[in-house]
VOGU-3710 file (C-alpha; in Angstrom, 3 decimals, decimal comma):
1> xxxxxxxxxx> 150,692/-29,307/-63,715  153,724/-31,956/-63,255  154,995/-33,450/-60,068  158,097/-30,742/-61,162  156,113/-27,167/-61,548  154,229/-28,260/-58,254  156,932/-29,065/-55,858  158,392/-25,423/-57,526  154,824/-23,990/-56,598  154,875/-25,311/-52,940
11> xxxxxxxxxx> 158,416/-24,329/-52,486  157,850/-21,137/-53,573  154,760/-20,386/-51,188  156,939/-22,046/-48,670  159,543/-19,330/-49,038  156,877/-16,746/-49,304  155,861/-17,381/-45,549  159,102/-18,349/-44,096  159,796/-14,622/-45,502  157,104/-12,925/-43,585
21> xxxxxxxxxx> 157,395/-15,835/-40,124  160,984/-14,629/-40,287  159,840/-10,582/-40,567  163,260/-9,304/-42,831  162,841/-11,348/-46,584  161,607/-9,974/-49,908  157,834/-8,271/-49,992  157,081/-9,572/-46,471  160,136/-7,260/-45,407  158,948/-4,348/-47,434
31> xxxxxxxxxx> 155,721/-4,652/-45,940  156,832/-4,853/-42,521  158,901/-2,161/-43,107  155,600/0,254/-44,717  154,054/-0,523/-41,618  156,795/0,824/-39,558  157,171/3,641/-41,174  153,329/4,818/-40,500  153,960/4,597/-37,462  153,385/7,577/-35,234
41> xxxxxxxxxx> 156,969/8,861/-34,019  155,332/9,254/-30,101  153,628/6,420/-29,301  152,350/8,325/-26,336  152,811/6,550/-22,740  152,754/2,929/-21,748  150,019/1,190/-21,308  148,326/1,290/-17,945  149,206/-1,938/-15,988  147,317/-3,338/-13,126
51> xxxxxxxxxx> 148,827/-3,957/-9,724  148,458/-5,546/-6,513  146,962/-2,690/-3,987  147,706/-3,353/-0,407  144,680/-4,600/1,846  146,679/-2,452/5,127  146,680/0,826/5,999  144,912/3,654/8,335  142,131/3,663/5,920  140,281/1,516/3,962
61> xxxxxxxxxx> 142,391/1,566/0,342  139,050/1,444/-2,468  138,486/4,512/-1,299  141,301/6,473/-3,018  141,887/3,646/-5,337  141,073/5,079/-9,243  138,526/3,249/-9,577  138,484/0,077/-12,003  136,901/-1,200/-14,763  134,622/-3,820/-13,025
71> xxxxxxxxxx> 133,098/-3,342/-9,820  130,316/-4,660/-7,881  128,764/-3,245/-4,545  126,569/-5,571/-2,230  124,224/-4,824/0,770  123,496/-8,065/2,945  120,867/-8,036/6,426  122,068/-9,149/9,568  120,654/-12,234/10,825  118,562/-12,021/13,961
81> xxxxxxxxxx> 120,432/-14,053/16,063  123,637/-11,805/15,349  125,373/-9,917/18,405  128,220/-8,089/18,473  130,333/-10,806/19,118  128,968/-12,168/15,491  129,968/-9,599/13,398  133,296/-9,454/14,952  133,960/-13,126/13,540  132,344/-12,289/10,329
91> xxxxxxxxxx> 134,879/-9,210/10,268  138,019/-11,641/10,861  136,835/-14,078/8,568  136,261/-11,355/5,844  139,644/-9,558/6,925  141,052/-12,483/6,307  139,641/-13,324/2,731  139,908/-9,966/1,645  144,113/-10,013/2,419  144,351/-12,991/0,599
101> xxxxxxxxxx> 142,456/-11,668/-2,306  144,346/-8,262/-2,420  147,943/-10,573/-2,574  146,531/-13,002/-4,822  146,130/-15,696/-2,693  143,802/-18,232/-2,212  141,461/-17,697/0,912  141,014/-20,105/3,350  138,969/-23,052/2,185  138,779/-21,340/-1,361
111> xxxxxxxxxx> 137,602/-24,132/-3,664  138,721/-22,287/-6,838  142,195/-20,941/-5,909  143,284/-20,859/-9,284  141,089/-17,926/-9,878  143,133/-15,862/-6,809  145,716/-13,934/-8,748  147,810/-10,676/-8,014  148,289/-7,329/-9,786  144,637/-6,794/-10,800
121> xxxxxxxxxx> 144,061/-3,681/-8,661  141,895/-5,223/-6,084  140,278/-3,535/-3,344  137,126/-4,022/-1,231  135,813/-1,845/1,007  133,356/-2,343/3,685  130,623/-0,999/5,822  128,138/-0,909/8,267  124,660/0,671/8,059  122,918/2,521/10,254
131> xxxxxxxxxx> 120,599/0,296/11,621  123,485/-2,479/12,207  124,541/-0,885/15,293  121,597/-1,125/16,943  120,987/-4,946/16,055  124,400/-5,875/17,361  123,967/-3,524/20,925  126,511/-0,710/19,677  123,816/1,984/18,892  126,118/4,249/21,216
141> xxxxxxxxxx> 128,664/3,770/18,960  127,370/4,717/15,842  129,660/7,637/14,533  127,089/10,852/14,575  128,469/12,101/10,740  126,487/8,713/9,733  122,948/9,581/9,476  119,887/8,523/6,988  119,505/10,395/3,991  116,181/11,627/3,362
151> xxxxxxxxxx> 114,149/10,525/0,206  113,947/13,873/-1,866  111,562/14,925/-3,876  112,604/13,612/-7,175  113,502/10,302/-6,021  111,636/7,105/-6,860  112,981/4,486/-4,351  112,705/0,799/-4,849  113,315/-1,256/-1,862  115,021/-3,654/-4,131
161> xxxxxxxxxx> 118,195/-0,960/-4,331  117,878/0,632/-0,986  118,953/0,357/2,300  120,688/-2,694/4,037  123,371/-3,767/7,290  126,390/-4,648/5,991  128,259/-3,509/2,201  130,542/-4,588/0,116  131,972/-2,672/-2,956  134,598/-5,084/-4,678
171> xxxxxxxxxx> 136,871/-3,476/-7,355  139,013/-5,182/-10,176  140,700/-4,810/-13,683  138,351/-7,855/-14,575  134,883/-9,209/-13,928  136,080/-12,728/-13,164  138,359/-11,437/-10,340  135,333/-9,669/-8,688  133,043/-12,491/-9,111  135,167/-14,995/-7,445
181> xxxxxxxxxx> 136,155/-12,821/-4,689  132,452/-11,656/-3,962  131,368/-15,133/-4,092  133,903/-16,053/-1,599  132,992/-12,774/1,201  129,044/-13,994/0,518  130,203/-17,674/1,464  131,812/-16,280/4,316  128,804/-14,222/5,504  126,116/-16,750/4,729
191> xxxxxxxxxx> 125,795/-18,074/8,786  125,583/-13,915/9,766  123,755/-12,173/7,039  121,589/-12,744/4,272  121,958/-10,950/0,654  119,505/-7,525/0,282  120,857/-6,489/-3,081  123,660/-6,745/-5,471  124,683/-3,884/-8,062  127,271/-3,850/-10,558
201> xxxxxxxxxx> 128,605/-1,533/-13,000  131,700/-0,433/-14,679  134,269/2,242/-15,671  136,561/3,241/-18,215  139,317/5,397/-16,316  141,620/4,997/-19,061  141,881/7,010/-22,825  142,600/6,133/-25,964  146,545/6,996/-25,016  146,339/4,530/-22,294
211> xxxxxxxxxx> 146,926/7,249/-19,519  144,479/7,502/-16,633  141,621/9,886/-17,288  138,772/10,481/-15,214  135,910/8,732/-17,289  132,450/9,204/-18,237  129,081/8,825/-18,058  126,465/7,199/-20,219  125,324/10,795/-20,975  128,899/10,959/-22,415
221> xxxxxxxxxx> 129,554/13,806/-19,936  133,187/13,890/-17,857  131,869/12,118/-14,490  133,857/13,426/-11,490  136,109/16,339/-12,232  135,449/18,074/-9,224  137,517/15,433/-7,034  140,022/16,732/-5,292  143,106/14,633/-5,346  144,902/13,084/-2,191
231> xxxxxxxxxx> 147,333/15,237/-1,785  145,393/18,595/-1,609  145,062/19,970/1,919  140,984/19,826/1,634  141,140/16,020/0,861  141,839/14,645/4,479  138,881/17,017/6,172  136,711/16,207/3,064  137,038/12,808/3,456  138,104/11,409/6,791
241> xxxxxxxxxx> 136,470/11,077/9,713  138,083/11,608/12,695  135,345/10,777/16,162  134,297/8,648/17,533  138,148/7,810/18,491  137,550/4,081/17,388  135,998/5,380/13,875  139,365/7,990/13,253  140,599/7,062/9,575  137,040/5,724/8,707
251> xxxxxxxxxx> 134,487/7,600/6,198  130,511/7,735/5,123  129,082/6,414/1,800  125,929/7,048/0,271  125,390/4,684/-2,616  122,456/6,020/-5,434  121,134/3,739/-8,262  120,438/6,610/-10,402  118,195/5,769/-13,771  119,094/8,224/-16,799
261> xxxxxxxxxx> 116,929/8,411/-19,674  119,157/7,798/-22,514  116,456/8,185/-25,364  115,028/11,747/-24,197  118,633/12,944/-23,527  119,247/11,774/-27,514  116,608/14,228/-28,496  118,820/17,491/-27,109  121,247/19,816/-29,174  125,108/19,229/-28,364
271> xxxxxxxxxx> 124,389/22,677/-26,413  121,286/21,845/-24,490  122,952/19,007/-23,537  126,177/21,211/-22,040  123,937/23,962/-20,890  122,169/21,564/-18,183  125,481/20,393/-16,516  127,705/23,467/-17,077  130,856/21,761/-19,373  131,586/21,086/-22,599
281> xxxxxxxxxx> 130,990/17,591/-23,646  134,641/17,505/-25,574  137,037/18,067/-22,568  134,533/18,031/-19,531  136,037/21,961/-19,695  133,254/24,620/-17,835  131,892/26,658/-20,380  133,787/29,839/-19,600  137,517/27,715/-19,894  139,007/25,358/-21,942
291> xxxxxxxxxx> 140,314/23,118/-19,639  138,419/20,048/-17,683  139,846/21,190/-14,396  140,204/25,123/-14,892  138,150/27,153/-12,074  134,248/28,136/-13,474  133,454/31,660/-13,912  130,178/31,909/-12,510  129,646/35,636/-12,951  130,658/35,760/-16,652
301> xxxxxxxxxx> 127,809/36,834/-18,611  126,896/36,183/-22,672  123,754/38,208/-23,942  122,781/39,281/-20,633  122,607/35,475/-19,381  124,910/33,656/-17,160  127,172/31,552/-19,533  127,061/28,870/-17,204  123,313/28,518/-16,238  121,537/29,120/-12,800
311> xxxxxxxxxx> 120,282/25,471/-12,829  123,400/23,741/-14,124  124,423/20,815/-12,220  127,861/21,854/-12,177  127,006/25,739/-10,694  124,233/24,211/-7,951  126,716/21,484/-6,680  129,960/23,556/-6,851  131,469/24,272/-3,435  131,251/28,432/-3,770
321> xxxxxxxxxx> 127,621/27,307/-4,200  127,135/25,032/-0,575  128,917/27,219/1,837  132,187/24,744/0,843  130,855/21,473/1,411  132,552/18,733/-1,306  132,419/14,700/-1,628  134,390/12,264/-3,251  132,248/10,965/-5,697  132,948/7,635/-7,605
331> xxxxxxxxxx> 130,613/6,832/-10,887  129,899/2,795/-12,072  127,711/2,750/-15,046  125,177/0,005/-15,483  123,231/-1,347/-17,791  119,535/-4,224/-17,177  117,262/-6,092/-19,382  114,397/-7,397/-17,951  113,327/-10,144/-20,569  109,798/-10,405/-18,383
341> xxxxxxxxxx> 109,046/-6,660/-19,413  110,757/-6,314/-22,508  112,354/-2,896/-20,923  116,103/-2,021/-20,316  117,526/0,046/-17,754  120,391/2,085/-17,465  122,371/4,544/-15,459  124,646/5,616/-12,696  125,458/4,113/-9,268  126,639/7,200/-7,793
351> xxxxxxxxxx> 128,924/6,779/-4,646  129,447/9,454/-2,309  131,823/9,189/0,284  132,491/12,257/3,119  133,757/12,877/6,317  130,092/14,047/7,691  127,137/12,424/5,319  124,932/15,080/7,495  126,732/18,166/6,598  127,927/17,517/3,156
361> xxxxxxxxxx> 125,888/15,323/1,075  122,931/15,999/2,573  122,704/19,669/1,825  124,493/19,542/-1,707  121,414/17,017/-2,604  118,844/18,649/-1,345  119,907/21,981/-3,367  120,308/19,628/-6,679  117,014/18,180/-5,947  115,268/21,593/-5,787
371> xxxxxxxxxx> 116,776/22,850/-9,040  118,875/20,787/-11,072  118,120/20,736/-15,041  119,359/17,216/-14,650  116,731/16,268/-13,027  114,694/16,234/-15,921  116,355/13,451/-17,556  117,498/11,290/-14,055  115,884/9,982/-11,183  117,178/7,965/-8,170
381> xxxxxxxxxx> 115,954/4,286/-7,716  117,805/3,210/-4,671  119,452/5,087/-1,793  121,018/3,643/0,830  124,084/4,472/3,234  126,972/3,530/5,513  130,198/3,880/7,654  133,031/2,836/5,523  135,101/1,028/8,782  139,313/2,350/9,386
391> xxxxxxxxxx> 141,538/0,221/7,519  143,567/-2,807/9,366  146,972/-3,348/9,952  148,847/-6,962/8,893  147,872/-9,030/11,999  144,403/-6,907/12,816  140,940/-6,868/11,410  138,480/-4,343/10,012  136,419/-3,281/13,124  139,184/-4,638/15,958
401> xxxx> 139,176/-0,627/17,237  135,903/-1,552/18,564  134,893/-5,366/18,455  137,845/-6,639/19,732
//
């Protein structure tokens, strides 16, 4: 080739991509303009975008939040020497931090505040366990629709996942977001409480459009259809507490490591597989509509047998079923690997939150644990539970309606 032919080559390629950099010349145009022209004429909504979610308000905001795609939810012991007075600082300094956070700025003393950013849809919420008002002298108190939930039959508690003083459950549109801030609320914490056990887990509360859905489980089942949303009349009574008068605006949370067995729920038929939770798998619809959020039929009949089974999960936890007790119920799937074993865990930790942990959770477990086909492929590792504290207002702290 001479010096001539390849400066005509390189100019030539040169051309060639200048054509498709600039997006309008020659074949890269035509291309371009192919492309275009598969494209779909409704291109469906905009993408979800994260925000910034205030930190103030009469309750606690990760509570009606949709919940995120990373999350993480902490249990820490009181130290001995901690009073009442105690965990009132440790509730400033954490108010504090988690205000910051939520507007995306640094904490106090934050030695990585490039990591503090806004509109990532962070909440944390926080609570106190049962036994933490009697270490601190406030057993009297202790708001009576918080009460220990039982172990039940079917459960196979580790101490490793249960129980504990103090919670956090931290909530992002990214891991690195909840790491950081975590870190930061345990650095805070470490001269009044010690960590008991950390969970994560994650959710996918958006489809393929982009719009919000409500998610699912590693069963592949629609996880939390039954919500009600904020604005229906029931939510405020399902959810709130109102006594004692310093607790008003505050809720319960039970949190449940629930273990699923992945490989034996492989082995079912597409309908053994809807027939033990009540839904299709397609649309989370109940098997007598087509809808996820039409109303179950629970006296329609197919062959002389209920369509929707007597030991579904969906027809043993409905409300009709539990003289109209409902939670609010918040899924974060998880996956382990313990490289010492060899064995891999995975699952559900299943978060509960109610107005009365007594008279609603209680009693819709205790019916699921006698009866649900679920059972057979599930089994709770860790248990433990709390009072979720009222929110704060710009200028207060969580607990200041009784610590302060």
């Amino acid at each position: 080739m001479t010096d001539q032919t390849r400066g005509q080559a390189r100019a030539t390629r040169r051309g060639l991509l200048g054509a498709a950099g600039a997006g309008g010349l020659g074949v890269a145009a035509g291309a371009l303009a192919a492309t275009r022209l598969q494209e779909p004429a409704d291109a469906g909504p905009p993408p979800t975008v994260p925000g910034t979610i205030s930190p103030y308000g009469a309750h606690q905001p990760g509570v009606t939040a949709a919940t995120p795609r990373a999350n993480r939810v902490v249990a820490l012991d009181l130290r001995d020497d901690v009073d009442a007075d105690g965990l009132g600082r440790l509730m400033r300094l954490w108010s504090g931090s988690i205000a910051a956070a939520a507007l995306g700025r640094p904490a106090p003393a934050d030695t990585a505040r490039d990591l503090a950013q806004a509109n990532v849809d962070l909440t944390v919420t926080v609570g106190w366990g049962y036994d933490a008002f009697d270490k601190v002298g406030l057993a009297d108190a202790r708001p009576a629709a918080l009460v220990k939930v039982p172990s039940f039959a079917h459960d196979r508690l580790e101490k490793r996942w249960s129980g504990g003083d103090l919670m956090l459950l931290v909530g992002a549109a990214d891991d690195t977001t909840v790491t950081h801030v975590l870190r930061r609320l345990l650095l805070d914490a470490e001269p009044f409480a010690t960590l008991r056990w950390e969970q994560d887990g994650s959710w996918r509360g958006i489809g393929a459009d982009q719009a919000p859905t409500t998610g699912r489980n590693l069963f592949g089942q629609v996880d939390g259809t039954g919500n009600l949303l904020p604005d229906d009349p029931l939510f405020d009574p399902t959810v709130w507490t109102k006594t004692p008068d310093w607790f008003a605006g505050g809720t319960t949370l039970v949190v449940r490591r629930i273990s699923m067995d992945l490989d034996e729920w492989d082995t079912l038929t597409r309908a053994e597989q809807e027939a033990s939770v009540g839904r299709d798998l397609d649309v989370g619809a109940p098997l007598t509509g087509t809808g996820e959020r039409d109303d179950p039929d629970f006296a329609a009949e197919e062959d002389g047998r209920p369509v929707i089974a007597a030991d579904s999960h969906m027809r043993l936890s409905h409300p009709d079923h539990n003289g109209g007790a409902r939670i609010l119920r918040r899924g974060l799937n998880y996956t382990t690997y313990d490289p010492a074993t060899g064995q891999r865990d995975a699952g559900l930790v299943f978060c509960s939150f109610q107005a009365d942990l007594g008279a609603q959770f209680v009693p819709i477990q205790r019916r699921l644990d006698q009866g649900d086909a679920l059972n057979e492929w599930t089994t709770a590792i860790g248990s433990a539970e709390f009072a979720v504290l009222p929110g704060f207002a710009e200028g207060g702290w969580l607990g200041d309606t009784l610590l302060s």
